[in-house]
C-alpha positions in Angstrom: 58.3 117.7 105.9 60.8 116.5 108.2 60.1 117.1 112.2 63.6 116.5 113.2 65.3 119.5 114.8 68.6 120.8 116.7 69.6 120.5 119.7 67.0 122.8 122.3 68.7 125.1 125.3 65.7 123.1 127.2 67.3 121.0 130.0 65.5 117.8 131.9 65.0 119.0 135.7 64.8 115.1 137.9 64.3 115.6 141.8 64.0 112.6 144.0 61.5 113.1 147.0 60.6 109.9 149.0 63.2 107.5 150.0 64.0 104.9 152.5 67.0 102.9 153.5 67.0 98.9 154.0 69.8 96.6 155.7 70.1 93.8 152.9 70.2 91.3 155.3 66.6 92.5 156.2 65.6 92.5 152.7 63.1 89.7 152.1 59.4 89.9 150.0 56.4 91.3 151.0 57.4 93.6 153.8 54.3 95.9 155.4 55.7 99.4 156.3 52.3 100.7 156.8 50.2 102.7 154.0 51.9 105.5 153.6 55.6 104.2 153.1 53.8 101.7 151.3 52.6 104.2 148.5 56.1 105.5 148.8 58.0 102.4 147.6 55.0 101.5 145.2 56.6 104.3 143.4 60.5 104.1 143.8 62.5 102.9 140.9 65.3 103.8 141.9 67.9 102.0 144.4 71.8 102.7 145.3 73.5 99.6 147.0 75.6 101.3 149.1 78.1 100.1 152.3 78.6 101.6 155.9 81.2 99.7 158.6 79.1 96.6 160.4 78.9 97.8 163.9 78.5 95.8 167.5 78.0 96.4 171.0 81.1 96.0 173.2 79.7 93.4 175.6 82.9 94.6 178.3 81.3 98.0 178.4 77.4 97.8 177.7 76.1 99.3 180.7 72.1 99.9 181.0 71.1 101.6 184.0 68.7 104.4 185.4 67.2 104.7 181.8 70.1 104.8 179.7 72.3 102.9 178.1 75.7 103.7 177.0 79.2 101.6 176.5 81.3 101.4 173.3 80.8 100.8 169.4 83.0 98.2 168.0 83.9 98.2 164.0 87.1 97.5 161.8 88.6 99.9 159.2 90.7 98.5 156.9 90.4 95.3 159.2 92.3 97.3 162.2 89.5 96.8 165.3 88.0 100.3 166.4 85.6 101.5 168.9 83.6 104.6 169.7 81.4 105.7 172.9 77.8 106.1 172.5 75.0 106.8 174.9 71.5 107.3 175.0 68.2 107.6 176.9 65.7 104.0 176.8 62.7 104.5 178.9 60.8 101.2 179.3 56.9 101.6 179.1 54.8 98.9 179.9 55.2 95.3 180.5 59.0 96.2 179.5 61.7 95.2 182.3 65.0 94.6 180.7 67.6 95.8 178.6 69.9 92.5 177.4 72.8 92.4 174.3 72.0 89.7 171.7 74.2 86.7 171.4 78.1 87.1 170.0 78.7 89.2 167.8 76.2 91.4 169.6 74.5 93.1 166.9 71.5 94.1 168.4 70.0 95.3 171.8 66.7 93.9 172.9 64.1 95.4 175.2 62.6 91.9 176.9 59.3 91.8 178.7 58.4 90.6 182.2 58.3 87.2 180.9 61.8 87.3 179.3 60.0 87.9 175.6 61.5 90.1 173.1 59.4 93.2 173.2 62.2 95.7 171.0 65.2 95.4 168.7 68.0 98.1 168.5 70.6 97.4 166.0 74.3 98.8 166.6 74.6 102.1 164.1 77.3 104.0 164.6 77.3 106.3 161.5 74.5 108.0 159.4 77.7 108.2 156.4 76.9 105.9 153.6 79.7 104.9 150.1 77.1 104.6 147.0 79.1 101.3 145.5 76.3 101.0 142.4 73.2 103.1 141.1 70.6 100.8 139.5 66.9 100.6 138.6 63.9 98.5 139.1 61.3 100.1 136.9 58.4 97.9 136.7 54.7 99.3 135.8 51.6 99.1 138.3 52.2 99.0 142.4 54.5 96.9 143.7 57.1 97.6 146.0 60.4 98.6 145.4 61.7 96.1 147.4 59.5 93.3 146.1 61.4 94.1 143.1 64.4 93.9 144.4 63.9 90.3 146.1 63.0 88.8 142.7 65.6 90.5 140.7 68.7 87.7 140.8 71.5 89.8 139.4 70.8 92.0 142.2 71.1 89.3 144.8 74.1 88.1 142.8 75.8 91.3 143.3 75.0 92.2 146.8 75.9 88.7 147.6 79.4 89.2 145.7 79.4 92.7 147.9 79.3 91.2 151.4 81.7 88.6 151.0 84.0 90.9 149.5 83.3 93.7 152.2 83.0 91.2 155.5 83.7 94.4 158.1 80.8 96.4 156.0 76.7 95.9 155.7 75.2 96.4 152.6 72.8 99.2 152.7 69.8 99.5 150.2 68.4 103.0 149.7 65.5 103.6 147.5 64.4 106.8 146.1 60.8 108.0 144.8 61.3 111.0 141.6 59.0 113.5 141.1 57.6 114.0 137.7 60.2 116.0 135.5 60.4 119.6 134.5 61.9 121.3 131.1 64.0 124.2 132.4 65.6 126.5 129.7 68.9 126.7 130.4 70.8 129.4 128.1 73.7 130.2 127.6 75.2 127.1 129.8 73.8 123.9 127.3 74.6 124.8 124.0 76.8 124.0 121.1 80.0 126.5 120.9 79.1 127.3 117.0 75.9 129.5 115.6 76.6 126.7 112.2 74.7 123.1 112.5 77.0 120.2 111.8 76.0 117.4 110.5 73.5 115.3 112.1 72.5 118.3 114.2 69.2 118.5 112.9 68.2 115.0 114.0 66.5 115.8 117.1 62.9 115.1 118.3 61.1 117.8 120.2 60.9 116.8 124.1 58.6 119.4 124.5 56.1 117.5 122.4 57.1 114.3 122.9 56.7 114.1 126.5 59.1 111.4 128.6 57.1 108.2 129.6 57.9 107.2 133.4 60.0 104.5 131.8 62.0 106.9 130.3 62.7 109.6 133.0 63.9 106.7 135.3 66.6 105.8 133.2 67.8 109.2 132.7 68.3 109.7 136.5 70.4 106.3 136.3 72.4 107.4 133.7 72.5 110.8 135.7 73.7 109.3 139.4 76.1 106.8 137.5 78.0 109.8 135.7 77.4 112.0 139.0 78.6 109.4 141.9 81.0 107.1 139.4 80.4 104.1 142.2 83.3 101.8 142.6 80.9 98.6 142.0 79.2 99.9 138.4 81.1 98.5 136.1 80.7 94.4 138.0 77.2 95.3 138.7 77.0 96.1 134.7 78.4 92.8 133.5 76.1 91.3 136.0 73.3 92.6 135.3 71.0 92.0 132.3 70.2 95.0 129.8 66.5 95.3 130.4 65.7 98.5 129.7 68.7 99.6 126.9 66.4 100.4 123.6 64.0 102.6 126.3 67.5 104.4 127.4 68.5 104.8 123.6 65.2 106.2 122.5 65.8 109.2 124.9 69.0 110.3 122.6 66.7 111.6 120.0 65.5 114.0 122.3 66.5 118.0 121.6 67.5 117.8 125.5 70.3 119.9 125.8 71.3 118.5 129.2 69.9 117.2 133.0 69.8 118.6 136.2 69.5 115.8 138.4 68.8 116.3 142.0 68.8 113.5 144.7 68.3 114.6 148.5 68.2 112.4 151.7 67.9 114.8 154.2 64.4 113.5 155.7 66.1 110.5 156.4 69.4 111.4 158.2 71.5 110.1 156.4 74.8 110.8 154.2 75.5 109.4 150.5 78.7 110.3 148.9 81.5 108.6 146.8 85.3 109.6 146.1 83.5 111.4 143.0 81.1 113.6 145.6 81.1 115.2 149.0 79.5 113.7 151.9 76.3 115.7 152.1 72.7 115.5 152.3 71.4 117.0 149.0 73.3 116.3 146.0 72.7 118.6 142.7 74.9 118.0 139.4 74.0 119.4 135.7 75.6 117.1 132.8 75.7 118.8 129.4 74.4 116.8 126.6 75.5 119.3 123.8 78.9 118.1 123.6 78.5 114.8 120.8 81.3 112.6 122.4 79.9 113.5 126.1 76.5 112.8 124.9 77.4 109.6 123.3 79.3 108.3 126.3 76.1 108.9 128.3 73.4 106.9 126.1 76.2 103.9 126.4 75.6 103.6 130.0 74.6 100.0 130.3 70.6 100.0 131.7 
């Protein structure tokens, strides 16, 4: 007797929890964040390669005085030269004394020590906002860090190196993200095919409710979902780039009676912003994509992975 089945109204519900942002110029093997982030990146599959402007300190208006420092942000836009004010409070503690600007093109601020040593490092921020430009995936079983993976993946150093020199007034940001284990939400009424009469092929489909998603599998459905949410101007180069590791585990999830994802992906914790011209600039970003529609569907599973 055949096990296949239609299309179900049950929809797969993928929150992100943990995450963590990483200069790529920072981004090297091996990195201790301490235990707990460390547990956090152990599970992170996820990363978006995103860009912010490449700020500097204004060396003609760096001021540090009576505990604070303030002057003037320097960036380009569209390769026109702009500055903003900033200001805020550094107490020194300790053997601290001084507050000096890091050599041209004054990136940082260091905090030296009595003995002229560098005690602190501030780098220049000037905006929490950050343009996803791709949406990929480092799934890889046991626990290693995300950005272990990362380091040793070439195609990924490829691109970001094919990012910077295209983007020299940006920084290359990497954000990694930590999903939760997924959920089956019934969704009727808004997943479901238009006629009450199964077409051909309809029947085809594998229960998800008893064939459960391996971790494999749920991480390539969120990249499938942010790719078709965010639309990142970088996705297709980053595709040709990089190679298809993970397409027959991707493919296998068509068979599923999903009717749909709700994907969720929230980086409130962290301060920051991710948007693209497909999505608003805000901190929690939620998006359903209807997988009952056979040319929508289609076009999903042939998302490269």
């Amino acid at each position: 007797m055949s096990t296949t089945k239609p299309l179900s109204e049950l929809s797969v519900h993928l929150q992100s929890w943990g995450a963590m942002a990483l200069q790529a110029s920072l981004l090297r093997p091996e990195i201790d964040f301490g235990r707990k982030m460390n547990r956090v990146l152990n599970d992170c599959h996820i990363y978006l390669l995103c860009r912010r402007p490449l700020f500097s300190f204004d060396p003609d208006t760096f001021n540090w005085s009576s505990n604070r420092v303030s002057g003037n942000l320097l960036y380009r836009e569209k390769g026109e030269l702009k500055s903003q004010p900033f200001g805020f409070d550094l107490m020194l503690t300790g053997s601290e004394s001084t507050v000096e600007l890091s050599p041209a093109p004054h990136r940082d601020m260091w905090v030296l020590d009595d003995k002229g040593e560098r005690v602190r490092t501030m780098t220049a921020q000037g905006t929490n906002n950050l343009e996803v430009l791709y949406v990929g995936h480092v799934f890889e079983e046991g626990k290693t860090s995300v950005f272990d993976r990362i380091s040793r993946r070439g195609a990924v150093q490829e691109l970001i190196a094919e990012m910077q020199q295209a983007l020299p007034d940006d920084e290359i940001i990497i954000f990694v993200f930590e999903y939760l284990p997924y959920k089956l939400l019934a969704m009727p009424g808004n997943m479901r095919h238009q006629s009450s009469e199964e077409g051909p092929g309809e029947s085809r489909f594998v229960s998800i409710s008893e064939r459960k998603l391996s971790e494999h599998q749920k991480i390539c459905l969120v990249k499938g979902g942010l790719v078709t949410y965010f639309r990142p101007d970088w996705q297709n180069r980053g595709a040709e780039i990089m190679p298809a590791l993970s397409g027959d585990v991707f493919a296998s999830c068509e068979e599923l009676d999903m009717a749909g994802l709700i994907l969720e992906i929230t980086s409130e914790r962290s301060h920051l912003l991710v948007y693209t011209a497909s999505s608003a600039l805000i901190p929690h970003h939620m998006t359903t994509i209807n997988l009952t529609d056979p040319a929508e569907r289609a076009s999903f599973f042939a998302i490269k992975m």
